[in-house]
C-alpha positions in Angstrom: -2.7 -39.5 -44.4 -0.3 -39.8 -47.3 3.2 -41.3 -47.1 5.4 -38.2 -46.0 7.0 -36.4 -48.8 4.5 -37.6 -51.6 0.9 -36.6 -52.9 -2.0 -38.9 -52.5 -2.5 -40.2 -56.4 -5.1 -39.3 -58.4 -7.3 -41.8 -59.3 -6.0 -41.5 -62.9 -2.5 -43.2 -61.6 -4.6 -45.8 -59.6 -5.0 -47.6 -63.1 -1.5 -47.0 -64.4 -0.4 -48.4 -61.2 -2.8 -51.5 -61.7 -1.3 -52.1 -64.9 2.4 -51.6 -64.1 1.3 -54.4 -61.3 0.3 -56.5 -64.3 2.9 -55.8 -66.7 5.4 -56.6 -63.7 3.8 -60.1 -62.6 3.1 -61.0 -66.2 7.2 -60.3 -66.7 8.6 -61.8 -63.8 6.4 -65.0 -64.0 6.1 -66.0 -67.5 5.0 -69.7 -66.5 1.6 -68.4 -65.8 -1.1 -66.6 -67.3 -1.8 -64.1 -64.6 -5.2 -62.0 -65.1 -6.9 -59.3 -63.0 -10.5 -59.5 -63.0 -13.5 -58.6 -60.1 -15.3 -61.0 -58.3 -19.5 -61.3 -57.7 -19.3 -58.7 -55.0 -17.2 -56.2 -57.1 -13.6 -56.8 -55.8 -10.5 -56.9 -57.7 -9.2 -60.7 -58.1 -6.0 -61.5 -59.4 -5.9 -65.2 -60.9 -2.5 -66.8 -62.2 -3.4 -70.4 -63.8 0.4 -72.3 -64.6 0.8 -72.9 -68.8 1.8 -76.3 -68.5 0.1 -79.3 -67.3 0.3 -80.2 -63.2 1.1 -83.9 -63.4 0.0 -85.9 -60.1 4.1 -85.4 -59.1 3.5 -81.8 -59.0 0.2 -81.4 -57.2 1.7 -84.3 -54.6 4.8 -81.6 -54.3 2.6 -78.8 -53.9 2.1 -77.6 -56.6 -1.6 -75.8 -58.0 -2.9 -75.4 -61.2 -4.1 -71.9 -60.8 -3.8 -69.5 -57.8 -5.4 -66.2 -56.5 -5.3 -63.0 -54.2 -7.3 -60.1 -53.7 -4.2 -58.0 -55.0 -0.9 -57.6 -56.7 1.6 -58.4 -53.7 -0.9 -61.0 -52.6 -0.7 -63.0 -55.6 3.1 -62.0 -56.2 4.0 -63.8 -53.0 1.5 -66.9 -53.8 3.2 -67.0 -57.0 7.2 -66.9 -55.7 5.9 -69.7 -53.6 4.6 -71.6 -56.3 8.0 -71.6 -58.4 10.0 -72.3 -55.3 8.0 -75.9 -55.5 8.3 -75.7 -59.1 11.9 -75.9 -59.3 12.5 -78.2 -56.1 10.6 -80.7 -57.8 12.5 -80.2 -61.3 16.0 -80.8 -59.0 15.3 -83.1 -56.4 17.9 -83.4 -54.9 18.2 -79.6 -53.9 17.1 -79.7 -49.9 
C-alpha cells in the first residue's frame, strides 16, 4: 500500500529517482567514484571506489579502497562512515 497522501510511481520515475540517487551521492561525496551497476544474479549494486590512494595508515584506520550496497541509502551510510575515518585520520588529534 502506498505512503498515505501520494501515488505509487510509475515505473517511468523509478529511473529518475535512480538517477537523482546518483547525481546526489556523486555530489555529496566527490572523493569517490560512485557507480551503479547489477550484479551476476541481476541486482542493482552500487560501488563507490576512493580517487586517491589508501596508504597502509588509512586501511590500518579503517579505511577501504572501494565500498558497496545493494542500494542508494545503503551505500550513502557506508560512504558517511568512510569519510568520518577519512578525516579523523587527517586530524588526529580529534577524539
Amino acid at each position: 500500500m502506498p505512503f498515505e497522501g501520494r501515488a505509487a510511481s510509475p515505473p517511468d520515475d523509478d529511473g529518475r529517482f535512480v538517477g537523482r540517487q546518483l547525481d546526489v551521492l556523486r555530489t555529496t561525496y566527490p572523493a569517490w567514484e560512485i557507480r551503479l551497476g547489477v550484479d551476476g544474479l541481476g541486482a542493482a549494486r552500487w560501488t563507490a571506489e576512493l580517487r586517491r590512494p589508501v596508504t597502509a595508515q588509512l586501511l590500518a584506520a579503517g579505511v577501504r579502497e572501494r565500498v558497496a550496497g545493494p542500494d542508494a541509502v545503503t551505500l550513502a551510510s557506508a560512504l558517511a562512515h568512510q569519510m568520518y575515518l577519512l578525516h579523523r585520520r587527517a586530524r588526529p588529534w580529534a577524539g
